[in-house]
N, C-alpha and C positions, 0 to 999 in steps of 0.2 A: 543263321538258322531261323526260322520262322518259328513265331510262337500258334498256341493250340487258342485263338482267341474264340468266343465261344458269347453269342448273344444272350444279352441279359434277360431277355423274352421271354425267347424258344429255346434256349438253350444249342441250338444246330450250331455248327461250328462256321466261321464268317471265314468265307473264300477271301483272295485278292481282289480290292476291289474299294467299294465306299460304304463305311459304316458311320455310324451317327454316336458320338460320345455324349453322354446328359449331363453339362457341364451348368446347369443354372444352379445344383446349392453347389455351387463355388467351389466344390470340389477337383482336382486337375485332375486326376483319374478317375472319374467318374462312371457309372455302366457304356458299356458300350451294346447299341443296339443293328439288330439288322434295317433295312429299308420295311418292311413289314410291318415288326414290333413297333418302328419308331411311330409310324401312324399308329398304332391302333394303343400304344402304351402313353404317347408322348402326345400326339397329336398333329395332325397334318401340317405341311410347313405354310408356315403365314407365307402370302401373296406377295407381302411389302418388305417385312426383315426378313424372313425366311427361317426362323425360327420356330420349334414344334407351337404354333396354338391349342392350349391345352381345353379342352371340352366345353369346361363351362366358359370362358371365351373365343371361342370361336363359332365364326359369321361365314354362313357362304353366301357370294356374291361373285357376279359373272364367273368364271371357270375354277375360282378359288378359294383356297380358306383361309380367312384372316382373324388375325388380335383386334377385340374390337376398337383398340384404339391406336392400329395401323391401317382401317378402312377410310381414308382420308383421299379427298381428291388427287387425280395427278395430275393438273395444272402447278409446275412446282412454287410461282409463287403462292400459291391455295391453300392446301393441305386444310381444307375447309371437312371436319369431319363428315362421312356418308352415313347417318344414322337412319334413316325412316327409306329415302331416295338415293338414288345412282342411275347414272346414267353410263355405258358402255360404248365407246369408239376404237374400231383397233382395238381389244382387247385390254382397252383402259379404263378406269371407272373416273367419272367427273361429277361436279357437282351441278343443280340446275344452271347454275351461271355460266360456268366454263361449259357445259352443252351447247347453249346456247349462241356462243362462238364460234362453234365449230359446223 
């Protein structure tokens, strides 16, 4: 039997489907939200972990929102943090150096 689950938000009731549980204070049960809520409560999914980036850390750059300390190159030996510059290939952010490469 299905249960009546019901977004921690909006309170609307969450069809079959993908809902977002807020599991960072380490709670296992934790709210569970709609796709909606979860941005606008939680914060857009970071780019890198995909995890909500909550407001006052989150960074938009090329198509995405990130934790500012998942904005890091994606050359994988790199991970040269993108603070001030980025550079986008393919829809990936690099640092001056790994641009430069490419």
């Amino acid at each position: 039997e299905k249960g009546d689950l019901r977004c921690a938000g909006c309170e609307r009731q969450l069809a079959e489907g993908i809902a977002f549980e807020n599991d960072k204070d380490g709670q296992e049960n934790g709210p569970i939200f709609c796709a909606d809520c979860r941005e606008t409560t939680l914060g857009p999914p970071c780019g890198n972990c995909c995890e909500p980036a909550a407001w006052p850390d989150a960074l938009l750059a090329g198509d995405s929102w990130w934790h500012r300390w998942c904005l890091v190159c994606s050359e994988s030996d790199c991970n040269a943090p993108l603070e001030d510059e980025y550079f986008v290939h393919d829809g990936k952010l690099f640092c001056e150096h790994h641009n430069m490469l490419r």
